[in-house]
N, C-alpha and C positions, 0 to 999 in steps of 0.2 A: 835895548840890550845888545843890540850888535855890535860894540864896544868890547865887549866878554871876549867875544869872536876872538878881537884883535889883539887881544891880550893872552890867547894861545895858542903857539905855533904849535899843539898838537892838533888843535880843532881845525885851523885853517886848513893844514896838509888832509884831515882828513875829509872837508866838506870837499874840497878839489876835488879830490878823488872820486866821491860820493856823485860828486853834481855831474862826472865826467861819464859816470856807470850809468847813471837815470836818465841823462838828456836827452837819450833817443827814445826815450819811453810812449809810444802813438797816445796812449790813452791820457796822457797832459798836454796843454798845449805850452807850459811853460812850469822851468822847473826850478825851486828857488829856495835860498838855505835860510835858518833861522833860529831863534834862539824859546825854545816853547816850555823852558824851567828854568829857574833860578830863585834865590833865597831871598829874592826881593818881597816883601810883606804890604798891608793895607793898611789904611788909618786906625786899624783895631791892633796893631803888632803880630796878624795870624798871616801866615804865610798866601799869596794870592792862589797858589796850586798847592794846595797842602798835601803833597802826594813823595813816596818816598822815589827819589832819582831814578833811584836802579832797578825797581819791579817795575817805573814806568818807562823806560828804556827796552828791559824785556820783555813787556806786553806788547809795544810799538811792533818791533824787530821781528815778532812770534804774529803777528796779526794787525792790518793795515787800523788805520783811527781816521778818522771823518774829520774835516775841516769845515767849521759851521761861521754865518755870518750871525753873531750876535746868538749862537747857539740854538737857532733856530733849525732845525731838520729839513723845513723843505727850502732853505737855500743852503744846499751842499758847494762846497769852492773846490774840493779837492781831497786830499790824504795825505799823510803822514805818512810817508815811505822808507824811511830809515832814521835813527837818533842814536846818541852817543852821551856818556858821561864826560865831563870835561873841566879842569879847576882854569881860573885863567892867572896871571903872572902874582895876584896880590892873591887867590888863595880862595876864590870866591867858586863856590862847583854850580854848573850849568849844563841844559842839555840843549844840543846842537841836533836840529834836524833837516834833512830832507823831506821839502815840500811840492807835490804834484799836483799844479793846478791847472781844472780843468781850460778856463781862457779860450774860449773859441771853438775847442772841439766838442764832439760827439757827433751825434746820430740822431734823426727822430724816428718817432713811429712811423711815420708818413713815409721815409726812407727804405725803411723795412717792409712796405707795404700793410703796418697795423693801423687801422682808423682808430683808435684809441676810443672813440666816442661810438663806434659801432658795437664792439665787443659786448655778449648778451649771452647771461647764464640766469638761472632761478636759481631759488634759494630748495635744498638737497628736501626730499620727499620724507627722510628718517637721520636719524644719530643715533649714535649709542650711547650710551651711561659714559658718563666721566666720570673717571678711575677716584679712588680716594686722595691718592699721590698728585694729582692735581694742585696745583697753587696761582697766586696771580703774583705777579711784580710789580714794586710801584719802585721807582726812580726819582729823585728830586735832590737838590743842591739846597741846605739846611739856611744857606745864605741868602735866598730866594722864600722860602716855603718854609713858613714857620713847622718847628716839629707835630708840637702841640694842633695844629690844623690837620695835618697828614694822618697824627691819630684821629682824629675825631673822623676823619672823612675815610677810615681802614674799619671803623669800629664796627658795622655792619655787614662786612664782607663775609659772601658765603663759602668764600673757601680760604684754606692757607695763606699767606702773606709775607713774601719776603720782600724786605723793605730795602735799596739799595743806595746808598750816596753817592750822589752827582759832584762831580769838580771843577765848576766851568772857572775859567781862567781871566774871563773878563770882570773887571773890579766892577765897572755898572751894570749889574743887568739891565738889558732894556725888556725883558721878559723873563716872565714864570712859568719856566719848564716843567711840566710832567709825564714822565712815560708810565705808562701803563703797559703790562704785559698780559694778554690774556692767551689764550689756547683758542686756536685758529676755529674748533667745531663752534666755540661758542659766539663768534662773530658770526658762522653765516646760520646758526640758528633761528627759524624764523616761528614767532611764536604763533601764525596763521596758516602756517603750510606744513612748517616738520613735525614730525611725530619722534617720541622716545619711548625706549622697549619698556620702561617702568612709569611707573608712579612719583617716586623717587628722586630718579635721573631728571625727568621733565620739570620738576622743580628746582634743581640744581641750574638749570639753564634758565629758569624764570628767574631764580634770585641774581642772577649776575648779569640778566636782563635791567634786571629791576635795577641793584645797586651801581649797575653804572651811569641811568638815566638821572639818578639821586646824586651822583658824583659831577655830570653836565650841569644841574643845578645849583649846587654848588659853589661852579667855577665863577659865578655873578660877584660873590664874595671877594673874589680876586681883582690884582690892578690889572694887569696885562698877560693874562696866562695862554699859555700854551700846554694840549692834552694830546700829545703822539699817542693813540692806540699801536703796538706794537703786536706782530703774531708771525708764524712760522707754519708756511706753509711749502711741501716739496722742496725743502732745500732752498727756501728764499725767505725772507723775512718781508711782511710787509706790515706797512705804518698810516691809519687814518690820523690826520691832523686836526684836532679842532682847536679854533681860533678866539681868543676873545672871549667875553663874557656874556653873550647875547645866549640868552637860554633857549629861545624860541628859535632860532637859528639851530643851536645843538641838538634839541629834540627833533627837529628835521633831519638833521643828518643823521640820528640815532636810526631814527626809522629806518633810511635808506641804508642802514651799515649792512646787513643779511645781505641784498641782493651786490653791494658792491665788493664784497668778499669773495660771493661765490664769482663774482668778476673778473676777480685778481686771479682764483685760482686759473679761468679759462686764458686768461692775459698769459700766464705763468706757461701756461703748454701749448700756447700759440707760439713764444719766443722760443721756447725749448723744441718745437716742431722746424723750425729756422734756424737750430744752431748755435743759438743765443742764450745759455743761461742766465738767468737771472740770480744776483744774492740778495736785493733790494729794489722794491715797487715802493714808490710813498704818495698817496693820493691823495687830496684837498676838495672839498666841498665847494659847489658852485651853488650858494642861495637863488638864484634865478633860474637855475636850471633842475633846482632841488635832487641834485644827484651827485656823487663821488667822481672824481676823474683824473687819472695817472700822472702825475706831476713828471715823472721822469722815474726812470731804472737807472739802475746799476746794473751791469753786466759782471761775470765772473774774473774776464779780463780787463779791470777795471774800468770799462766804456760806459758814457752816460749816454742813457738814451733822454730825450726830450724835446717837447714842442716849442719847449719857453725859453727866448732866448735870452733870458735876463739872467737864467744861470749859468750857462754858459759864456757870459760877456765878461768874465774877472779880468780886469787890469795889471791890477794891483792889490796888494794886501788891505784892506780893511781894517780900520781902528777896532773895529768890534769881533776880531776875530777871534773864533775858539774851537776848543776840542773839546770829542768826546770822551770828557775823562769818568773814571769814577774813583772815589776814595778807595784806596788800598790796594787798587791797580784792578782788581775783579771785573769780569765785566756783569751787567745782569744778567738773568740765566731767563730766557724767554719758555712760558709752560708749553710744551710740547709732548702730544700722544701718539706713540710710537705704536706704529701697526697700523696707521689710521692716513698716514701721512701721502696715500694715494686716492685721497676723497678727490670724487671731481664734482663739477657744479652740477 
């Protein structure tokens, strides 16, 4: 599509400008323009980003968007740093962006002096009751994940449910995205250690115990999925990944998920004791080590922290790249209990 490009001397003049304002930007190490909409469609006649131009131009502009390989979460490439509406000379509307990829930079833990593998929290001695206004978020791309499936695997859920559409922009998936959004008390709940003030409440955390162990199971039905748990903790968002359809595998990491939470949150105020906010921690399961462990951060001022340098090696763009889009431009609304949001491990 960079063709479109050449075909508007409004777009060109303004990527110039654009590429001229971001270059010095430390947190990329290369910055690169590109064409991320247009009215181009699939073998089916439906649009490949079925999303309306100009609320997804206002959403970019208003709040960065994640550059995914193959739409996968734990290889992040970059951001979306600026976009524009634009028709080019025969009439065709497109939007132009500004792209920030990472390429070589960042930082690790090791840098920072965090051992990433040392960090050691228990899972909290009590919780409180989760409020009635509680819900869970499910996210998925209808083009991926049949609807009909989503209900059937929502229809036991013990609390609210808002269901959100995904827009990924790659015509083939090579995966089956699903984000989960849950409420951060109920990841480090541990059903061997914590206690709740009711009867009640302790059961509200056992069924969403339960129904998400029932949802790992599940995922065997699947070709090649992918299950981001999502949660909101301090001003950071963090994301457990499970991979693949190996159930026994996921049951492991289910286990381990309590203590690797209350993990993040101490990770979370290690970086914040250094200066370093964090907006995003996304961790991945080590089956040999049968334990969670920090794939890389994002910092506030867009820097990625990471051990792995395979995410930070980008070249070049990738056939299979995408964004995090969602239908309607919205983004999900991750559950979050306010008041609460200074639990430590």
């Amino acid at each position: 599509m960079p063709d479109l490009i050449e075909k508007s001397n409004e777009a060109v003049a303004w990527l110039n400008e654009m590429m001229a304002a971001y270059s010095g930007n430390g947190a990329f190490g290369k910055v690169v323009s590109s064409v991320i909409w247009s009215g181009a469609k699939g073998p089916d006649g439906e649009l490949l980003v079925p999303l309306d131009p100009v609320a997804l131009v206002e959403n970019i502009n208003t709040t960065d968007y994640p550059l995914l390989n193959g739409h996968d979460p734990g290889f992040p490439l970059g951001k979306v740093l600026r976009a524009e509406v634009f028709a080019s000379s025969d009439g065709t509307k497109f939007v132009a962006a500004i792209l920030g990829l990472y390429a070589g930079t960042g930082i690790s833990f090791t840098d920072l002096g965090l051992d990433r593998a040392s960090v050691t929290a228990s899972s909290p001695a009590s919780l409180p009751v989760l409020p009635d206004t509680c819900w869970i978020n499910v996210a998925t791309d209808p083009r991926e994940i049949e609807p009909e499936w989503i209900e059937s695997a929502l229809h036991d859920a013990p609390l609210r449910v808002e269901h959100t559409e995904l827009s990924h922009n790659a015509l083939d998936a090579s995966h089956e995205l699903i984000r989960l959004g849950l409420v951060f008390l109920a990841l480090v709940w541990n059903p061997f250690v914590t206690s709740v003030a009711t009867e009640a409440g302790k059961a509200t955390y056992a069924g969403l115990h339960g129904w998400m162990r029932t949802l790992l199971k599940r995922l065997a039905e699947r070709k090649n999925p992918i299950l981001e748990v999502q949660s909101f903790h301090d001003e950071c968002r963090i994301s457990f990944v499970f991979r693949g359809n190996d159930v026994s595998r996921h049951y492991a990491a289910h286990e381990a998920l309590p203590r690797a939470a209350a993990q993040a949150a101490q990770l979370i105020a290690n970086l914040k004791n250094k200066g370093h906010d964090p907006r995003l921690i996304l961790y991945e399961f080590d089956p040999p080590d049968q334990r969670w462990f920090p794939s890389y951060a994002e910092l506030d001022d867009g820097r990625l922290i990471t051990d792995n340098v395979v995410l930070i090696a980008v070249e070049q763009l990738p056939s299979g790249l995408s964004l995090g889009l969602t239908r309607g431009g919205a983004r999900a609304r991750l559950p979050n209990v306010k008041g609460f949001s200074d639990l430590g491990p």
